[in-house]
C-alpha positions in Angstrom: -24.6 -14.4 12.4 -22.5 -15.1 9.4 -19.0 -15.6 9.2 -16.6 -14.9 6.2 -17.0 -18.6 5.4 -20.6 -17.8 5.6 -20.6 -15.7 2.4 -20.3 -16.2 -0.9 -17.1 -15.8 -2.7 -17.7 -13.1 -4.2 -18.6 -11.1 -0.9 -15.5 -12.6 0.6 -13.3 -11.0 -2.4 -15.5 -7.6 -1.8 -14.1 -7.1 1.5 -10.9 -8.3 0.8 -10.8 -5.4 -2.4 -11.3 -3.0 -0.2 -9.2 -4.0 3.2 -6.5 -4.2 0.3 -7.4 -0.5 -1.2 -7.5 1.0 2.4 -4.1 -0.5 3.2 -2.7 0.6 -0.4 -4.0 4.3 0.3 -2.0 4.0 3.8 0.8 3.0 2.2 0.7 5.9 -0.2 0.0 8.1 2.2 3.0 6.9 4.3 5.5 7.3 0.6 4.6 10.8 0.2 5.5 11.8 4.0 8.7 10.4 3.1 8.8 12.1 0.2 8.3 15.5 1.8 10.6 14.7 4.7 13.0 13.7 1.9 12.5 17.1 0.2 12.9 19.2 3.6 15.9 16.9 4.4 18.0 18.2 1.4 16.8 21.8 2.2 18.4 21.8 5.5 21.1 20.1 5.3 20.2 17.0 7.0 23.2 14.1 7.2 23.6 12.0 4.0 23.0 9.0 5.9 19.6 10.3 7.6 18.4 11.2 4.0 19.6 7.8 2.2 17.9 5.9 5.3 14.5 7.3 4.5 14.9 6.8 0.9 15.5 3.3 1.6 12.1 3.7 3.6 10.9 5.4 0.1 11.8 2.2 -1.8 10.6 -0.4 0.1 7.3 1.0 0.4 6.8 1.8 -3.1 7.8 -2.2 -3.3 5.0 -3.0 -1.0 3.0 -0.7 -3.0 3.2 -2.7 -6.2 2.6 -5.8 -4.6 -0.5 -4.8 -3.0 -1.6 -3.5 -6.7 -1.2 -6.5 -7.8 -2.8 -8.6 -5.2 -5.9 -6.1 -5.8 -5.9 -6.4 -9.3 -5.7 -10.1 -9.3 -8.4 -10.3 -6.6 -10.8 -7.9 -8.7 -10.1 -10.0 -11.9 -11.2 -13.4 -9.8 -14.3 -11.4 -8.4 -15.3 -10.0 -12.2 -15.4 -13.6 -13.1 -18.2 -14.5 -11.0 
């Protein structure tokens, strides 16, 4: 049986890719929730402090976002160069 050690670089940075890509489509799909809840917040007249809360949510995960972009790109550049 082989272990990630096991396999060659490249396969190792496969996998990673695309553990990376399924956890970046999470997160996007956890931004545009927000987003709608957001949305329905301002239509019925949820507190100010409810709606800047998940805003805050908004942020961080659109930080997180970026950084796992990143991460991916970088990851698929080291990959191409094999």
């Amino acid at each position: 049986m082989q272990t990630q050690e096991d396999l060659p670089l490249n396969m190792k940075g496969h996998d990673k890719v695309n553990d990376l890509y399924k956890y970046w489509n999470g997160l996007i799909s956890r931004h545009r929730r927000l987003d709608d809840e957001i949305k329905e917040g301002y239509s019925s007249y949820t507190p100010d402090q409810v709606i800047k809360s998940l805003k805050l949510n908004k942020l961080h995960l659109k930080q997180e976002i970026e950084v796992i972009k990143k991460e991916v790109e970088n990851l698929a550049d080291s990959i191409s160069k094999y």
